[in-house]
C-alpha positions as CSV (number, residue, x, y, z in Angstrom):
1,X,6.2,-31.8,5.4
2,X,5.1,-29.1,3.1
3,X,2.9,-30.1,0.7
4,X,1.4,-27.7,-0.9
5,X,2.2,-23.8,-1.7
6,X,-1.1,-21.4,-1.8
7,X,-0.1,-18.2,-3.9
8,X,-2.3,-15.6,-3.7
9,X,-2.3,-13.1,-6.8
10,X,-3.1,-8.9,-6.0
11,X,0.0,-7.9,-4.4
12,X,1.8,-11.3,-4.6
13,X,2.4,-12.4,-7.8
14,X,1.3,-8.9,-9.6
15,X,2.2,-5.4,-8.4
16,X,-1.6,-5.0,-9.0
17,X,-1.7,-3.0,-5.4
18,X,-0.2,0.0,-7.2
19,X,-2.3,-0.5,-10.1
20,X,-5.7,-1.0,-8.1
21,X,-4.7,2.1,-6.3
22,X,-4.0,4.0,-9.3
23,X,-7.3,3.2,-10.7
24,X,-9.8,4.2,-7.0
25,X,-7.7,7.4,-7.3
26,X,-8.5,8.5,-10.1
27,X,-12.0,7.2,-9.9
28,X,-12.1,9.4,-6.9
29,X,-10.8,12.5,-8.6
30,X,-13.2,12.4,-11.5
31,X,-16.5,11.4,-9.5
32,X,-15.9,13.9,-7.1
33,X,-14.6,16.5,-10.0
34,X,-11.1,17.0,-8.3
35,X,-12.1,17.6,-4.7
36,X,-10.2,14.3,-4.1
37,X,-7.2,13.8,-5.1
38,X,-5.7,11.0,-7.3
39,X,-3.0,11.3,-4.5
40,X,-5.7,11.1,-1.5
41,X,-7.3,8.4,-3.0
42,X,-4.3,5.8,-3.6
43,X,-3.3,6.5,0.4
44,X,-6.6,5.8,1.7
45,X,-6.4,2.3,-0.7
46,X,-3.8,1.3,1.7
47,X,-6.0,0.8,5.0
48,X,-8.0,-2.4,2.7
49,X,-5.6,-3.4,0.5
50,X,-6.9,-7.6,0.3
51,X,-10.6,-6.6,0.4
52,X,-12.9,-7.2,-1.9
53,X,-14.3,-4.8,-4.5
54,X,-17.3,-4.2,-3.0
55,X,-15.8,-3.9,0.6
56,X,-12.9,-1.4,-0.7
57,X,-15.5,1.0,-2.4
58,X,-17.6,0.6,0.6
59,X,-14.6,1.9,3.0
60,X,-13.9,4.8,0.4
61,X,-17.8,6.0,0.4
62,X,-17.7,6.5,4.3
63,X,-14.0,7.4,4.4
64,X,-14.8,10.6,1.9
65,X,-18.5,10.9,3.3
66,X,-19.7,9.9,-0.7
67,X,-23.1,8.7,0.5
68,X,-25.2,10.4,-2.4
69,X,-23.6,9.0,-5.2
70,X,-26.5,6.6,-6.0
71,X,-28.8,9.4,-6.2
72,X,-26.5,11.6,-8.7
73,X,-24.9,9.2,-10.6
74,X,-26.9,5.9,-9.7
75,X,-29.0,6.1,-12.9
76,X,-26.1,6.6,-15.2
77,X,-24.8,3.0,-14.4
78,X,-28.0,1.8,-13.8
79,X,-27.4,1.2,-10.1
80,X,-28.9,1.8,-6.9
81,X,-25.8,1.8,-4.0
82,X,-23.1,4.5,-3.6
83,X,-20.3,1.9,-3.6
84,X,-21.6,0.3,-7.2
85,X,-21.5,4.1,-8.7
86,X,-17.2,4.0,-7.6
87,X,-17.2,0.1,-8.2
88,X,-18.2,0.9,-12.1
89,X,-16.2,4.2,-12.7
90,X,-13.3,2.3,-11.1
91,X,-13.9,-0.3,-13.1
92,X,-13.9,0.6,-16.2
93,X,-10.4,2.9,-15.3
94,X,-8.6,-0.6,-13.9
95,X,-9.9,-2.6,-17.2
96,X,-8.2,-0.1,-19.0
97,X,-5.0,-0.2,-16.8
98,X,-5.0,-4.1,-17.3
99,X,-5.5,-3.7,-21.0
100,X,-2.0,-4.3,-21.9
101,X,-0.3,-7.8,-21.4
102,X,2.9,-5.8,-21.1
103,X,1.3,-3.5,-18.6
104,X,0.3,-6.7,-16.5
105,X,4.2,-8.6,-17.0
106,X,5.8,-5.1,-16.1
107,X,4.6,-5.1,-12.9
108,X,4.7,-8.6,-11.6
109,X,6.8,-9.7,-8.5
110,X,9.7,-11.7,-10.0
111,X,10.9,-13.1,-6.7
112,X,7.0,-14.5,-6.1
113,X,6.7,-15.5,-9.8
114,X,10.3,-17.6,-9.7
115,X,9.2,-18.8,-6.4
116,X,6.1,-20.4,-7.9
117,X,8.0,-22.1,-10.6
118,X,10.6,-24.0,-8.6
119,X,7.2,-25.2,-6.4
120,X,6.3,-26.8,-9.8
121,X,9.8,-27.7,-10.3
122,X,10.0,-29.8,-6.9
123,X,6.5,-31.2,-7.8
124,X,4.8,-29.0,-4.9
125,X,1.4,-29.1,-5.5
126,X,0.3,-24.9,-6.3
127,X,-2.6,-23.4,-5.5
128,X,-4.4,-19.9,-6.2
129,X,-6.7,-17.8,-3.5
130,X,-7.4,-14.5,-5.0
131,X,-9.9,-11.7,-4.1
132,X,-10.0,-11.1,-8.0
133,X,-12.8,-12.1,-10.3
134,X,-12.2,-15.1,-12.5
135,X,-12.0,-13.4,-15.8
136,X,-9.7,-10.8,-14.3
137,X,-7.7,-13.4,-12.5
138,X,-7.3,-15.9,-16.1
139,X,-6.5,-12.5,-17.8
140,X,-3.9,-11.6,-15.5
141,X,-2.7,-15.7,-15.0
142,X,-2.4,-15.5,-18.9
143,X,0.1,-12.4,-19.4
144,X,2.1,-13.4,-16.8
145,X,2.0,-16.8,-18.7
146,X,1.1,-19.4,-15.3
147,X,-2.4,-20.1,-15.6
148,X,-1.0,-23.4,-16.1
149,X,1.3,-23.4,-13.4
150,X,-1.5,-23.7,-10.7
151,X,-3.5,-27.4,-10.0
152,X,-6.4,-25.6,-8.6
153,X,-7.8,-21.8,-8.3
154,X,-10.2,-20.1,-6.6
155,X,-11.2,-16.9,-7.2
156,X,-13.9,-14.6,-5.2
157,X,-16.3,-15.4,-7.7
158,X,-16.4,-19.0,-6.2
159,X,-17.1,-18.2,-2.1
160,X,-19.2,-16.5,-0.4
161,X,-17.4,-15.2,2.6
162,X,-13.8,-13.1,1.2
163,X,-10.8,-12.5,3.1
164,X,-9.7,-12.5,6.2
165,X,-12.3,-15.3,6.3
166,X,-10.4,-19.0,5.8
167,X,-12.7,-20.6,3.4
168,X,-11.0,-19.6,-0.3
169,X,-7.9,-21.3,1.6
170,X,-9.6,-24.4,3.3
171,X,-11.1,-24.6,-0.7
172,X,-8.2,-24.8,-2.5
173,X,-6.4,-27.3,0.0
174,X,-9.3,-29.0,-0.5
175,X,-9.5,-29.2,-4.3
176,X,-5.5,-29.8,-3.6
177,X,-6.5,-33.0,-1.4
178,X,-4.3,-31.7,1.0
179,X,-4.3,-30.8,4.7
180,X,-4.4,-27.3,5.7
181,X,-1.5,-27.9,8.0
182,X,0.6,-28.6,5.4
183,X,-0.1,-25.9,3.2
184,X,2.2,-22.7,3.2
185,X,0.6,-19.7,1.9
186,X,2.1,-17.1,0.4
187,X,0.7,-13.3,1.1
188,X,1.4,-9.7,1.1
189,X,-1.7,-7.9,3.3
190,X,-3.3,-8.1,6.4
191,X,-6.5,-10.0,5.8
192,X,-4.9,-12.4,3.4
193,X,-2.4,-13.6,6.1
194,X,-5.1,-13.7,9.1
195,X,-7.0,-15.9,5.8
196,X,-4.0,-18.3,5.9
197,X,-3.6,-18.2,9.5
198,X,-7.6,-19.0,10.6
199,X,-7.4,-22.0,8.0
200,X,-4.9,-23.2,9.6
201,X,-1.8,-23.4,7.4
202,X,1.7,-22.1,7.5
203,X,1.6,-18.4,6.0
204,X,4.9,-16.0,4.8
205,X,3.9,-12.6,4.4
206,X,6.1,-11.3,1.5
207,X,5.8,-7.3,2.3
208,X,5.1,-4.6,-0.2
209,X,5.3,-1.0,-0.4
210,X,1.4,-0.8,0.1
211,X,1.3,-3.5,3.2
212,X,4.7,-2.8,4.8
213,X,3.2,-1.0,8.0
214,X,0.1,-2.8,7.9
215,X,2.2,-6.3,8.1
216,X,4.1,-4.8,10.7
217,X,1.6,-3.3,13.0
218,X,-0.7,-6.9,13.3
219,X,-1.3,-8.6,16.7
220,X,-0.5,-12.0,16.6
221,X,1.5,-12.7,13.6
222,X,5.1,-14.1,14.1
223,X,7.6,-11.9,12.2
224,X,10.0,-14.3,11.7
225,X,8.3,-15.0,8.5
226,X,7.7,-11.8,7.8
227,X,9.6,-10.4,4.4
228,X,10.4,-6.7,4.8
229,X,13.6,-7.6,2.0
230,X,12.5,-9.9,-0.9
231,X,15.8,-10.6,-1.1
232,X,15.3,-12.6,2.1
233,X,13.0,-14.6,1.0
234,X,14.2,-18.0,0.2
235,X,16.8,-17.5,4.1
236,X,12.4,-17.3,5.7
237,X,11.9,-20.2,3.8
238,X,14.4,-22.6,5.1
239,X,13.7,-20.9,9.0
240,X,10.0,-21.8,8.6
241,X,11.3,-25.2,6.8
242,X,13.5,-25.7,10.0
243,X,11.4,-24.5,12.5
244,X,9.0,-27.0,11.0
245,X,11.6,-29.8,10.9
246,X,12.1,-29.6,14.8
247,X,8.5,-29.1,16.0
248,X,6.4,-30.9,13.3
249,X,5.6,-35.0,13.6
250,X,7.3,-35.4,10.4
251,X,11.3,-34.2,8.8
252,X,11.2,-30.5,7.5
253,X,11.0,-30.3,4.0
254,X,9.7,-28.2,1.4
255,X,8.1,-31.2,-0.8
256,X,11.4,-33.3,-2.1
257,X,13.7,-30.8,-0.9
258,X,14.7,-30.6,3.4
259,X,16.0,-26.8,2.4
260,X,15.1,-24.3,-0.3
261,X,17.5,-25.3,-2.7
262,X,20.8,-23.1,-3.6
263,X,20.7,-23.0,-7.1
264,X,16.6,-21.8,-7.1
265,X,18.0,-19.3,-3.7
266,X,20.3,-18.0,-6.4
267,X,17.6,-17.4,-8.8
268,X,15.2,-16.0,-5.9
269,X,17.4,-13.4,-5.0
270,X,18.8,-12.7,-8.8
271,X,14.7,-12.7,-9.3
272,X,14.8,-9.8,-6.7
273,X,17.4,-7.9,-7.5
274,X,15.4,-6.5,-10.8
275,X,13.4,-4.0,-7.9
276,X,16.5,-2.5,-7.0
């Protein structure tokens, strides 16, 4: 039996993919004064959307051959690596982004965020694993208004190895006091679902725009729980929930309930139905 649901948060519960991509583009554009393109930059975001900060400005330096950064503009930020040079001028651009609560509750994922409340609703216990930092992830919590929706969170701040690694997941099960196998974790990129997968738990990769063709092109992964249609969401649901129902030691059921329930189906896919 499910006992636990694992959200994470960038891409998930927020649309935060577009905005993070928004802001390395246009970081891009003014470091390099318009050689780059706001345009180039947001593609390029796609190949390590689920990486950390430092790991995504990293991948941009060598992807745009940016490796004298520290020496131009290192002293302006008081830093000595290319990728903290991006990391602050990003920085500063996303804070600004996030700067509006409206801003944060226009671009949340209302099929993820209704999803998270019936897990509260059918006494699931709910956990956070996000690559975000712990003020930016309480910010974020706050506007969308469930910071108090979740019994534990872990933010990056908190571990020392990020995703695709499986410790922020074998974390929060822990703080959960439950098993990894009977977690299901819900994710939108590549290294957050291979983090859900090497801790051992169930995953459901909810797809977005930014990790559609990464999603589809990994090794490994079942796609019967992949969601290309959030509209399809709660139908994956009640497969995995069956699926574990007639190969798991114990009945299928998502916490009191052996099938997604209709009525919060209904709301799942009414939820969804806003993005189109």
């Amino acid at each position: 039996m499910i006992q636990a649901m694992i959200f994470d948060l960038d891409g998930t519960l927020l649309n935060s993919e577009y905005l993070k991509a928004i802001s390395y583009g246009r970081a891009l554009e003014d470091i390099t004064d318009g050689r780059i393109s706001t345009s180039e930059g947001e593609e390029a975001f796609k190949n390590v959307v689920g990486r950390s900060r430092k790991e995504v400005c990293q991948f941009m330096i060598n992807c745009f051959a940016l490796d004298t950064l520290a020496e131009t503009r290192g002293a302006d930020f008081g830093v000595d690596e290319d990728w903290q040079v991006l990391a602050a001028v990003r920085g500063a651009i996303y804070e600004e982004i996030l700067n509006s609560p409206g801003t944060i509750r226009d671009n949340q994922w209302p099929y993820n965020i209704e999803l998270l409340e019936e897990a509260k609703q059918a006494s699931c216990k709910v956990g956070l694993a996000t690559m975000s930092g712990r003020d930016t992830a309480n910010f974020v919590l706050d506007a969308l208004g469930v910071r108090d929706s979740f019994d534990s969170t872990m933010t990056v701040d908190e571990i020392e190895h990020t995703k695709p690694h499986p410790e922020i997941y074998l974390k929060v099960a822990k703080e959960l006091g439950v098993h990894p196998t009977k977690c299901l974790v819900i994710e939108d990129s590549p290294a957050g679902v291979k983090s859900g997968v090497a801790a051992g738990m169930h995953v459901i990769a909810v797809a977005t725009p930014f990790t559609h063709d990464a999603l589809l092109a990994m090794q490994g992964f079942d796609r019967r729980w992949l969601v290309e249609d959030p509209l399809k969401l709660p139908a994956v649901i009640n497969d995995l929930l069956t699926y574990l129902g007639q190969h798991g030691d114990t009945p299928a059921g998502w916490c009191k309930y052996k099938k997604f329930p209709a009525a919060a189906a209904e709301r799942l896919t009414q939820a969804a139905e806003v993005l189109t």
